[in-house]
CHARMM-style PDB file with segment names, atoms N, HN, CA, C and O in Angstrom:
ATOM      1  N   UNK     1      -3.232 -10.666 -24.318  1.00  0.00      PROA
ATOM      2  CA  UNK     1      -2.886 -10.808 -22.927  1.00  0.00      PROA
ATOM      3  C   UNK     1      -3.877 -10.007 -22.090  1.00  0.00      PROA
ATOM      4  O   UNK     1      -4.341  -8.886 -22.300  1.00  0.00      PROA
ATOM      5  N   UNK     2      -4.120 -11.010 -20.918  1.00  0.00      PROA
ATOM      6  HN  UNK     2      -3.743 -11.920 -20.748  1.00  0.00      PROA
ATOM      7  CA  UNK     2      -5.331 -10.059 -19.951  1.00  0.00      PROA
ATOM      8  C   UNK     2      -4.759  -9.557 -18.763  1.00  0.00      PROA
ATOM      9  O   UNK     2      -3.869 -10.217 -18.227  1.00  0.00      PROA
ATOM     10  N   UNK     3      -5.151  -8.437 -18.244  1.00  0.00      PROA
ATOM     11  HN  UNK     3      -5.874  -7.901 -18.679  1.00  0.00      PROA
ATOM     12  CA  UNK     3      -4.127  -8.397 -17.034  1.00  0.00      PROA
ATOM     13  C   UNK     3      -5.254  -8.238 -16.208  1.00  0.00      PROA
ATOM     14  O   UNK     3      -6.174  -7.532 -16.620  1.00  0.00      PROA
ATOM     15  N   UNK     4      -5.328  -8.768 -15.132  1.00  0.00      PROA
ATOM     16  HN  UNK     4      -4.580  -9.341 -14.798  1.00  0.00      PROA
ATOM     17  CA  UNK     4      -6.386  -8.078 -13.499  1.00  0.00      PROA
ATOM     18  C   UNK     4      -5.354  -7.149 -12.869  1.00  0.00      PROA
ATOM     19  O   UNK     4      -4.157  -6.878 -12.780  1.00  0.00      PROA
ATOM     20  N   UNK     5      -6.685  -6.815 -12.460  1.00  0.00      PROA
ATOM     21  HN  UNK     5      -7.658  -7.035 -12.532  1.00  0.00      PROA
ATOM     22  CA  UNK     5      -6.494  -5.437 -11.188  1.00  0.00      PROA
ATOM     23  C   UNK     5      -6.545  -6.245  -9.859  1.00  0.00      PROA
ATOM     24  O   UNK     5      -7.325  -7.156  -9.580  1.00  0.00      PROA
ATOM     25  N   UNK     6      -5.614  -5.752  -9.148  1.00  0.00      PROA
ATOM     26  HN  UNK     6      -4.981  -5.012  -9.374  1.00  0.00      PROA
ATOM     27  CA  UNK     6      -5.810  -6.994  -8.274  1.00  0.00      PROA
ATOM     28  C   UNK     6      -6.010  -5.915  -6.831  1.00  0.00      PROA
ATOM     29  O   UNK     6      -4.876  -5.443  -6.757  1.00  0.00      PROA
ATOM     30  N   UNK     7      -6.721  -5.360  -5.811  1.00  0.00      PROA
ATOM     31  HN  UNK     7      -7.643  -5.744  -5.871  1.00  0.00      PROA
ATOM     32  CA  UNK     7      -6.679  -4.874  -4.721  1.00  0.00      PROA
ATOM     33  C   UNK     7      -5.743  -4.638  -3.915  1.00  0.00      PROA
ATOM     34  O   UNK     7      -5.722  -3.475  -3.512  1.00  0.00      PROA
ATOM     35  N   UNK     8      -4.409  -5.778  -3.258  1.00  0.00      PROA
ATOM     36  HN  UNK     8      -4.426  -6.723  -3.585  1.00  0.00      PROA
ATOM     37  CA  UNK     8      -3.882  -6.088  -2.704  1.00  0.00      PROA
ATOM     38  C   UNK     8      -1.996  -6.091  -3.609  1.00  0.00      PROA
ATOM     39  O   UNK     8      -1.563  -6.830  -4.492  1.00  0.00      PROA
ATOM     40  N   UNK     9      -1.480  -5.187  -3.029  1.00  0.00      PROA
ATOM     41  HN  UNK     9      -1.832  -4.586  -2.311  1.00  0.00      PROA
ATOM     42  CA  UNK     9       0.223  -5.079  -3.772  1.00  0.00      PROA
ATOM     43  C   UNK     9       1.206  -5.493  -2.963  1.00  0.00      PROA
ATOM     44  O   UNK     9       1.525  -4.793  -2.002  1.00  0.00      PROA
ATOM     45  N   UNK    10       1.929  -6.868  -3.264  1.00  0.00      PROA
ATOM     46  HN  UNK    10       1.670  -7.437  -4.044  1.00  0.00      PROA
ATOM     47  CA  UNK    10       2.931  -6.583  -1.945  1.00  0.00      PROA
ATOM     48  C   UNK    10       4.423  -5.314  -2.133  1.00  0.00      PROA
ATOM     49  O   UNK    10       4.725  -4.929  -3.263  1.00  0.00      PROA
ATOM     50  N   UNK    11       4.980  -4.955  -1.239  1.00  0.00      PROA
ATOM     51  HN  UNK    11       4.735  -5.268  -0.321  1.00  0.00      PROA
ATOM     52  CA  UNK    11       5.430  -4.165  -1.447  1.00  0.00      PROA
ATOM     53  C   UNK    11       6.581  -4.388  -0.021  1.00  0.00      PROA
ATOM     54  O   UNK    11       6.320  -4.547   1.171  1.00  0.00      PROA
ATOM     55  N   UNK    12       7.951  -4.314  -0.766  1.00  0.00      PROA
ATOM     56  HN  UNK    12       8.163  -4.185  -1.735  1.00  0.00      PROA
ATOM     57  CA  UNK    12       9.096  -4.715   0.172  1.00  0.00      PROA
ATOM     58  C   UNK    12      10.069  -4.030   0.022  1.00  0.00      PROA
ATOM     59  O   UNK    12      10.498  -3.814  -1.111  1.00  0.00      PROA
ATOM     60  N   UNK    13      10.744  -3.445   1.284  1.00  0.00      PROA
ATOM     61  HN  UNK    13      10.396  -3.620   2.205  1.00  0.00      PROA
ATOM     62  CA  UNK    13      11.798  -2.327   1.525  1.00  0.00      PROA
ATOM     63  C   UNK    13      13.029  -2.722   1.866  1.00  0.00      PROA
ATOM     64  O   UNK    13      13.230  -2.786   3.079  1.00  0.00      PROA
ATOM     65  N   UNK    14      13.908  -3.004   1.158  1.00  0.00      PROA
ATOM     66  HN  UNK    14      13.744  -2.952   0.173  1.00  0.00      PROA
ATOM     67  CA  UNK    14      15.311  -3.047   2.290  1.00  0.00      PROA
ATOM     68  C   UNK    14      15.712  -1.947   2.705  1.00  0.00      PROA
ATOM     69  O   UNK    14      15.802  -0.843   2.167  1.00  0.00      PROA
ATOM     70  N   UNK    15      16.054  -2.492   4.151  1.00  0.00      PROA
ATOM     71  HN  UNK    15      15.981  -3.389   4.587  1.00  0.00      PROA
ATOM     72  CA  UNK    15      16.352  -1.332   4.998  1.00  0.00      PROA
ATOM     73  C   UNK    15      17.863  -1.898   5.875  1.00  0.00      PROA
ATOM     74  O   UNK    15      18.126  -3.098   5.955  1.00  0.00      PROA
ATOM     75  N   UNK    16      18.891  -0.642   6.583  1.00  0.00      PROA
ATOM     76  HN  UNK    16      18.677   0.333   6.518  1.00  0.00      PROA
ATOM     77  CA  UNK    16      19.658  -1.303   7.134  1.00  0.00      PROA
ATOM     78  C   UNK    16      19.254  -2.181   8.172  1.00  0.00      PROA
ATOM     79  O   UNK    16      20.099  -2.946   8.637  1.00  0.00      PROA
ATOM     80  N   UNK    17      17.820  -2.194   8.709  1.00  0.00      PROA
ATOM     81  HN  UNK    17      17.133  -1.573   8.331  1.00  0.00      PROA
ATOM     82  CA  UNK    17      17.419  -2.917   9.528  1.00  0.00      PROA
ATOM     83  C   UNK    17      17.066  -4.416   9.106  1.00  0.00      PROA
ATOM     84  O   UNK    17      16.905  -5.260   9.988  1.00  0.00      PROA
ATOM     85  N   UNK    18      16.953  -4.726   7.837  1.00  0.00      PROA
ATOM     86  HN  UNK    18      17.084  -4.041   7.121  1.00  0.00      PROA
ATOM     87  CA  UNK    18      16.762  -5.472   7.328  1.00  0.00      PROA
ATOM     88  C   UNK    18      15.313  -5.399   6.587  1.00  0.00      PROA
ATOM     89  O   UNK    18      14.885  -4.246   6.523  1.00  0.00      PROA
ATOM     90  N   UNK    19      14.556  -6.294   6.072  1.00  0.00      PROA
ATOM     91  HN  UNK    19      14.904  -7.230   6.124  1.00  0.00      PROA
ATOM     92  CA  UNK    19      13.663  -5.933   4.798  1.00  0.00      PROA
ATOM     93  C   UNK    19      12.416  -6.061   5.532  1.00  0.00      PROA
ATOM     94  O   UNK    19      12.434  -6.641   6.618  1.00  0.00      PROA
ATOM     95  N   UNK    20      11.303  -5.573   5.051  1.00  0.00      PROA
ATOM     96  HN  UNK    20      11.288  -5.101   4.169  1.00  0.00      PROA
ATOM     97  CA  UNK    20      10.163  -4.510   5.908  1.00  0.00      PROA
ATOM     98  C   UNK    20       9.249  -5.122   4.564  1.00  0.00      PROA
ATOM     99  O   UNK    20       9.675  -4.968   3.419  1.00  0.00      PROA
ATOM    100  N   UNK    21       8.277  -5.651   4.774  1.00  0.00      PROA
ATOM    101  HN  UNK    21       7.932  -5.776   5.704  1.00  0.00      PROA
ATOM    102  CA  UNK    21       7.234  -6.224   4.188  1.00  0.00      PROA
ATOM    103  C   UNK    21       5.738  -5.637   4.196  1.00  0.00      PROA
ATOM    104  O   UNK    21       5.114  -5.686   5.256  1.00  0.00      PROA
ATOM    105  N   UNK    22       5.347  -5.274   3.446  1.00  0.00      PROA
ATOM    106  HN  UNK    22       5.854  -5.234   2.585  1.00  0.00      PROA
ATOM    107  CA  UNK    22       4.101  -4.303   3.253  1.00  0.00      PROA
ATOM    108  C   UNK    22       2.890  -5.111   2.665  1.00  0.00      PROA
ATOM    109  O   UNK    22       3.111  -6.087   1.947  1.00  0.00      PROA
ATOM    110  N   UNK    23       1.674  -4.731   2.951  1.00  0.00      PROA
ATOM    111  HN  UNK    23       1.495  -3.939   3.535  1.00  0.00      PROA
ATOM    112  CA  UNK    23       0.780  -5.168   1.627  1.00  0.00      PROA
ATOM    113  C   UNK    23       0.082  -3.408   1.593  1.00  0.00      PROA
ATOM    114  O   UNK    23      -0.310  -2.678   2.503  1.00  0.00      PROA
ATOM    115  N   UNK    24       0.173  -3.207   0.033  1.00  0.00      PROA
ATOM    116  HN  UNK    24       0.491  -3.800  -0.707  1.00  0.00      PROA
ATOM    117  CA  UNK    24      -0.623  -2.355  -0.282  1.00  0.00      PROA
ATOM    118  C   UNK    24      -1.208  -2.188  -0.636  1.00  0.00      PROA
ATOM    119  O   UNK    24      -1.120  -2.560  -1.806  1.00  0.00      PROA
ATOM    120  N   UNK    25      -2.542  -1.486  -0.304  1.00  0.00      PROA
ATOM    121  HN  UNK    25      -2.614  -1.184   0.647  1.00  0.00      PROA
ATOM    122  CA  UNK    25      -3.977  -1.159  -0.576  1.00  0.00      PROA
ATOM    123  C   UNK    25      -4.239  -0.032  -1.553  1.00  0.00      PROA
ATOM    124  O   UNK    25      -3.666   0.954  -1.090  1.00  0.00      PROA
ATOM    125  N   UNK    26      -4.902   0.313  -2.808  1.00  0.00      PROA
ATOM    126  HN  UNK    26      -5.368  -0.488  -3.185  1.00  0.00      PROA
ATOM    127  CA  UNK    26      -5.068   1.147  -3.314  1.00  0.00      PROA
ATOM    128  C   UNK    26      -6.530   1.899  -3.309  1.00  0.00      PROA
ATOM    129  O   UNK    26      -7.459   1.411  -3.952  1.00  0.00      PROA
ATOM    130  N   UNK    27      -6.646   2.774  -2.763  1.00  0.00      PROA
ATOM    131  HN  UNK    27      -5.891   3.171  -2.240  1.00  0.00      PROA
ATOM    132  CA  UNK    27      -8.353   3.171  -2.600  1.00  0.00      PROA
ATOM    133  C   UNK    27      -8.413   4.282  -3.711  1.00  0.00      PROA
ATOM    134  O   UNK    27      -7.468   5.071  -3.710  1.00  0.00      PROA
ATOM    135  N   UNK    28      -9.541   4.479  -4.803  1.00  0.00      PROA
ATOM    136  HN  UNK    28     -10.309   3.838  -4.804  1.00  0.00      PROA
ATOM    137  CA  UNK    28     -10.047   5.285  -5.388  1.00  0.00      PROA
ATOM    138  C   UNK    28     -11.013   5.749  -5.879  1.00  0.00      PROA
ATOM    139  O   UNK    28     -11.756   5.023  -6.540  1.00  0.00      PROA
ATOM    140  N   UNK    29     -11.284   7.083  -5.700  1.00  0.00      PROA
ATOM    141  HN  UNK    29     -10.680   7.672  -5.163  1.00  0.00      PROA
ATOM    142  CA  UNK    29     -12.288   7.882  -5.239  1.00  0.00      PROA
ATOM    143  C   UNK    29     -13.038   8.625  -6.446  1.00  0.00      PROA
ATOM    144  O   UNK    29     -12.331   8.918  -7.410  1.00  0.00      PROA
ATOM    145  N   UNK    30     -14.325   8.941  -6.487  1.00  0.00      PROA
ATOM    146  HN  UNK    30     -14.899   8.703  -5.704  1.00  0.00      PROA
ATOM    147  CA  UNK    30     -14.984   9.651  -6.901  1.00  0.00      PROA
ATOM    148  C   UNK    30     -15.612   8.921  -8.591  1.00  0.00      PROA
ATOM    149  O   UNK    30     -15.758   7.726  -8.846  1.00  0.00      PROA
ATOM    150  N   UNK    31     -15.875  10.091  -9.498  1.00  0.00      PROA
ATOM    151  HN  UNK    31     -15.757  11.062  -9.290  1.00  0.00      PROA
ATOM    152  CA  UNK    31     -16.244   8.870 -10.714  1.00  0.00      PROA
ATOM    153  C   UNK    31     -15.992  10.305 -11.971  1.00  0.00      PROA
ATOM    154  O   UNK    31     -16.272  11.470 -11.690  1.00  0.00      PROA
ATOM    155  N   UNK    32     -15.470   9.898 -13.213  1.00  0.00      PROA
ATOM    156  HN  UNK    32     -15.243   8.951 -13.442  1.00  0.00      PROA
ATOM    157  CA  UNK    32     -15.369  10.607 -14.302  1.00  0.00      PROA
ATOM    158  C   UNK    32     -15.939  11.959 -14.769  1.00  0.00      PROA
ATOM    159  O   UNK    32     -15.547  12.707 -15.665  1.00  0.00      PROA
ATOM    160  N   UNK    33     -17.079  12.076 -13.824  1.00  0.00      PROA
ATOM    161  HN  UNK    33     -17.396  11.468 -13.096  1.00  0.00      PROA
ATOM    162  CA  UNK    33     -17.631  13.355 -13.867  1.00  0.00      PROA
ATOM    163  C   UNK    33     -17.362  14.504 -12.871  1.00  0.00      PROA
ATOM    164  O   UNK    33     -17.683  15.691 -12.821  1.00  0.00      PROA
ATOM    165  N   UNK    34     -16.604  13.621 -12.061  1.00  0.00      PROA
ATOM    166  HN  UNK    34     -16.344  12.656 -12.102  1.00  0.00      PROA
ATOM    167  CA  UNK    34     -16.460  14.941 -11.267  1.00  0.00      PROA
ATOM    168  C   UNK    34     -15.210  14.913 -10.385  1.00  0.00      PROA
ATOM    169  O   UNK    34     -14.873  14.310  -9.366  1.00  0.00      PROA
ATOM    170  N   UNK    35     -14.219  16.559 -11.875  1.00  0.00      PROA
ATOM    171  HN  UNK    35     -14.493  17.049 -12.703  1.00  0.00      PROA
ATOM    172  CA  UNK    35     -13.172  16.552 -11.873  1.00  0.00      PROA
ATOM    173  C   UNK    35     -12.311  16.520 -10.473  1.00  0.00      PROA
ATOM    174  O   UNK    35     -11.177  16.107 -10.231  1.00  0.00      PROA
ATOM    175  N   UNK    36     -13.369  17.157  -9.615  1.00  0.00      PROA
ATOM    176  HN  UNK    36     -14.291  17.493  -9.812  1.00  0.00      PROA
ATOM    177  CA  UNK    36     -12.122  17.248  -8.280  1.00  0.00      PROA
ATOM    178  C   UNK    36     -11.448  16.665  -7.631  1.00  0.00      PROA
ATOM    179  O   UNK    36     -10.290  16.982  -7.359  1.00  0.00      PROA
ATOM    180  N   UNK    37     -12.216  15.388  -7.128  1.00  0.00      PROA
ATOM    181  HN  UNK    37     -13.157  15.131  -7.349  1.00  0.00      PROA
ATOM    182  CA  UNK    37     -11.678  14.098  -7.210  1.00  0.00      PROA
ATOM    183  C   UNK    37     -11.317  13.059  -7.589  1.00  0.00      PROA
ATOM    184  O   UNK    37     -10.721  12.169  -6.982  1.00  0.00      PROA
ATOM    185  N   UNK    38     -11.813  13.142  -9.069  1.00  0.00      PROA
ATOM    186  HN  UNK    38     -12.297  13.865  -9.562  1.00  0.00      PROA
ATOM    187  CA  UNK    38     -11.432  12.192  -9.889  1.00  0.00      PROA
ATOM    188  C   UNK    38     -10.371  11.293  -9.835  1.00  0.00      PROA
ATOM    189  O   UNK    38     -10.327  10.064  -9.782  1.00  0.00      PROA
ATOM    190  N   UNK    39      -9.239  12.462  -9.870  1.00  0.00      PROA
ATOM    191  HN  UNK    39      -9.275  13.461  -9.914  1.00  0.00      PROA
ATOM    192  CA  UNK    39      -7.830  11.862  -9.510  1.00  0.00      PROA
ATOM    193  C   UNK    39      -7.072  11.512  -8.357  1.00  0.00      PROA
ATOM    194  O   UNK    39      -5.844  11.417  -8.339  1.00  0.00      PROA
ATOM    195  N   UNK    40      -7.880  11.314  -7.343  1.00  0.00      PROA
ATOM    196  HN  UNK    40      -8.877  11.392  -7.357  1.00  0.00      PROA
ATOM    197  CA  UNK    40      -7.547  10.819  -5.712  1.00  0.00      PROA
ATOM    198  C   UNK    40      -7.296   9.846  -5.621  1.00  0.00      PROA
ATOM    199  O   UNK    40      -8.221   9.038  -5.710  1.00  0.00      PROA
ATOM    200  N   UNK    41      -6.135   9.418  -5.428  1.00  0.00      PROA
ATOM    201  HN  UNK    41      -5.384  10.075  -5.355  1.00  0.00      PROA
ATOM    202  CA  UNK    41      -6.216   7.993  -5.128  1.00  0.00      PROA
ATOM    203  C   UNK    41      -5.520   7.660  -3.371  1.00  0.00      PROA
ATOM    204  O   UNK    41      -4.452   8.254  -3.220  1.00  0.00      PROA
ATOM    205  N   UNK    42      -5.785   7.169  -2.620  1.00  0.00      PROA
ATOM    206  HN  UNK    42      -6.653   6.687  -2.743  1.00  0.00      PROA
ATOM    207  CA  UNK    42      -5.144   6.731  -1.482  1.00  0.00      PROA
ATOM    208  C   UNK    42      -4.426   5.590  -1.311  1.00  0.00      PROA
ATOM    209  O   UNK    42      -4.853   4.612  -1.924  1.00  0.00      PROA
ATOM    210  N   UNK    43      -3.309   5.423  -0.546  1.00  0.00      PROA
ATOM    211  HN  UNK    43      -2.962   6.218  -0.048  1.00  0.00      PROA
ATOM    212  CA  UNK    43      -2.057   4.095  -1.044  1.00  0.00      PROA
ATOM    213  C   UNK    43      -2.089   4.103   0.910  1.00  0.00      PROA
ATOM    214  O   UNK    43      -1.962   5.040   1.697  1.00  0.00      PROA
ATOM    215  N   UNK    44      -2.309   2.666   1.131  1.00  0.00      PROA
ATOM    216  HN  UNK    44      -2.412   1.905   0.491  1.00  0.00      PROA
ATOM    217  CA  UNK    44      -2.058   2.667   2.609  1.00  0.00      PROA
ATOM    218  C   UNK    44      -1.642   0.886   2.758  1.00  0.00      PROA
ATOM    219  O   UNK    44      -2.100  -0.173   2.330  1.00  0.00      PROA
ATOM    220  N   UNK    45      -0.500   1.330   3.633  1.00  0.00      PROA
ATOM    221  HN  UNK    45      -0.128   2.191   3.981  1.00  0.00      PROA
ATOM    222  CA  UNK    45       0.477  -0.165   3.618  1.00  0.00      PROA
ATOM    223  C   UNK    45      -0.168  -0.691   4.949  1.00  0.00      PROA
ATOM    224  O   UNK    45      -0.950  -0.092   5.687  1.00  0.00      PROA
ATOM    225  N   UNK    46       0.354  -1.967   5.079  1.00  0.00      PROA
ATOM    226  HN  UNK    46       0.990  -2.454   4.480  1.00  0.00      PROA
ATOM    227  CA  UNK    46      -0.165  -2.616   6.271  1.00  0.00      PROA
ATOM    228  C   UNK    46       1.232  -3.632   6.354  1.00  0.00      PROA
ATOM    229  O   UNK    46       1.986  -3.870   5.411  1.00  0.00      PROA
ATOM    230  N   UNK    47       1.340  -4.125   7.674  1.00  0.00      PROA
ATOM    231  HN  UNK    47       0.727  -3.932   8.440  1.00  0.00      PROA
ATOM    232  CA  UNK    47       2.621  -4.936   7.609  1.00  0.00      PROA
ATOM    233  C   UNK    47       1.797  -6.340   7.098  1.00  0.00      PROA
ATOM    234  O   UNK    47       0.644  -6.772   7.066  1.00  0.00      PROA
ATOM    235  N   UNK    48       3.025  -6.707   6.763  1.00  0.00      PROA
ATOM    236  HN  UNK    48       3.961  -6.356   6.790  1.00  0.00      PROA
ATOM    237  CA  UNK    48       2.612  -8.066   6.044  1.00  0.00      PROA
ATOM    238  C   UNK    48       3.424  -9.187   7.324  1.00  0.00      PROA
ATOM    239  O   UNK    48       3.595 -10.308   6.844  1.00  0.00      PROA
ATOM    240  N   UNK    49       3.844  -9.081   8.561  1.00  0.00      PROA
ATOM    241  HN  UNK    49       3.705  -8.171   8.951  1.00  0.00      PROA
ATOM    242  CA  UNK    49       4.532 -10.091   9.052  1.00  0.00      PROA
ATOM    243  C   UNK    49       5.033  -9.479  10.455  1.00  0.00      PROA
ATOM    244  O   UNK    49       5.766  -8.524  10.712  1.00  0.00      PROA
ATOM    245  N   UNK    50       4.488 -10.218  11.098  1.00  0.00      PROA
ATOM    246  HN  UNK    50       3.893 -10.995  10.889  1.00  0.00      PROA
ATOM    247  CA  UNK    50       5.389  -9.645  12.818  1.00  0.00      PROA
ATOM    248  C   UNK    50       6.635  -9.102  12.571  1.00  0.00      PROA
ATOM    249  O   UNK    50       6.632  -7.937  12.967  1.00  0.00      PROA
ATOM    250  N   UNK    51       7.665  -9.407  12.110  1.00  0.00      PROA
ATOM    251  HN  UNK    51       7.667 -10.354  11.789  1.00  0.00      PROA
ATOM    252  CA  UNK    51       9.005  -8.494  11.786  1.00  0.00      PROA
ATOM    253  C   UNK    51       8.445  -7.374  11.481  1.00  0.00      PROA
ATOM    254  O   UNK    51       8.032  -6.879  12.529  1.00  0.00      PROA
ATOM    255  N   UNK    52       8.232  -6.766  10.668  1.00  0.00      PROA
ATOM    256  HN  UNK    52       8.568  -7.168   9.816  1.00  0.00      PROA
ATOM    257  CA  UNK    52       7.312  -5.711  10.367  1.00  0.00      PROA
ATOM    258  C   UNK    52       6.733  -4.837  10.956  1.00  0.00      PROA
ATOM    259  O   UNK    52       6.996  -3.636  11.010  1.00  0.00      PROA
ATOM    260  N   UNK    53       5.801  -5.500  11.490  1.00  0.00      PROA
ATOM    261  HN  UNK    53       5.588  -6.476  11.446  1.00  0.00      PROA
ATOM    262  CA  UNK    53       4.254  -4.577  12.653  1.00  0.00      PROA
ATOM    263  C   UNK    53       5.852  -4.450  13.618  1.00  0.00      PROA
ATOM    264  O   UNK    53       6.304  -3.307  13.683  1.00  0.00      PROA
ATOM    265  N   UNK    54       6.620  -5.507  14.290  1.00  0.00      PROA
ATOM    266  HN  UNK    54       6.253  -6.435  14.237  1.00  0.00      PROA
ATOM    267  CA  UNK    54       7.612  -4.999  15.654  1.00  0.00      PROA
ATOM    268  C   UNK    54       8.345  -3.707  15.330  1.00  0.00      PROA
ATOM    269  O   UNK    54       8.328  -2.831  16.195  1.00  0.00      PROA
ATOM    270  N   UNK    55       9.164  -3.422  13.873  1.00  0.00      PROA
ATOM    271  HN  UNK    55       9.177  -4.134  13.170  1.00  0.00      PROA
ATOM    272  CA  UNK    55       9.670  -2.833  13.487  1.00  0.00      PROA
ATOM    273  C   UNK    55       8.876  -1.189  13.268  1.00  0.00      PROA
ATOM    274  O   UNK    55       9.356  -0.261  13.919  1.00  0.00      PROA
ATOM    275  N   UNK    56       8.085  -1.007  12.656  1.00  0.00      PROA
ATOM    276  HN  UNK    56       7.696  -1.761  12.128  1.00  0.00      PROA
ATOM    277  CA  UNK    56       6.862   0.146  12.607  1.00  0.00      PROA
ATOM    278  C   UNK    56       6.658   0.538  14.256  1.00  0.00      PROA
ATOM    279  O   UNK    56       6.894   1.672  14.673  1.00  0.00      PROA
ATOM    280  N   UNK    57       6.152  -0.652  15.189  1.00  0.00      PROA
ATOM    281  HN  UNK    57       5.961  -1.573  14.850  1.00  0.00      PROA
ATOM    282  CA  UNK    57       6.161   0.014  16.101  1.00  0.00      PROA
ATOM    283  C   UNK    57       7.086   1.083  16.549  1.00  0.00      PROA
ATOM    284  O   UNK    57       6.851   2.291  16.566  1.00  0.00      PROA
ATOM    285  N   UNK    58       8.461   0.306  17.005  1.00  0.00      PROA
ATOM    286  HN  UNK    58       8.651  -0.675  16.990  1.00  0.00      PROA
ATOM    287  CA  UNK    58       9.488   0.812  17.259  1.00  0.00      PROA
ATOM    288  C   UNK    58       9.436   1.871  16.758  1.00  0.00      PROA
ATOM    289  O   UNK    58       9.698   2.728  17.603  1.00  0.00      PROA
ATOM    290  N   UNK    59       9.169   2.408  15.516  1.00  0.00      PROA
ATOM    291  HN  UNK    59       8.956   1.712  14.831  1.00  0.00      PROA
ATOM    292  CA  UNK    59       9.266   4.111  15.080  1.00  0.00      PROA
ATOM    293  C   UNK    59       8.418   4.910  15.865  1.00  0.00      PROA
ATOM    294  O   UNK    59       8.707   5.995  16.371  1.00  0.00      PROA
ATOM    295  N   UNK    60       7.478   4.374  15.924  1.00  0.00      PROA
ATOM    296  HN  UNK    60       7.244   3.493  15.513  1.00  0.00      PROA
ATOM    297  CA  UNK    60       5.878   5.212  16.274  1.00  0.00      PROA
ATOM    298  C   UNK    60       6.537   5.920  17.836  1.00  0.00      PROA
ATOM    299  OT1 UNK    60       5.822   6.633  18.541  1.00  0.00      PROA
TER     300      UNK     60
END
């Protein structure tokens, strides 16, 4: 079995507001030699759907 890495995660919340749709991005940093960052990784959601982006606003 092969698996890909795929860039793009969707990622979905129920909430009492009702369900909150994400896509998530995984960014990672640096390269095997050099321990400090090696293990950085950055996770940053984006709305996946006007319900969503309206809802996020509203917090901000």
């Amino acid at each position: 079995m092969q698996f890909t890495r795929r860039p793009l995660l969707p990622f979905v919340m129920n909430t009492p507001a009702g369900q909150l749709r994400f896509l998530s991005a995984i960014a990672h940093f640096g390269t095997s030699e050099d321990v400090t960052i090696r293990d950085l990784r950055l996770e940053l959601l984006f709305p996946a759907d006007d319900a969503t982006r309206a809802a996020v606003r509203t917090l901000g």
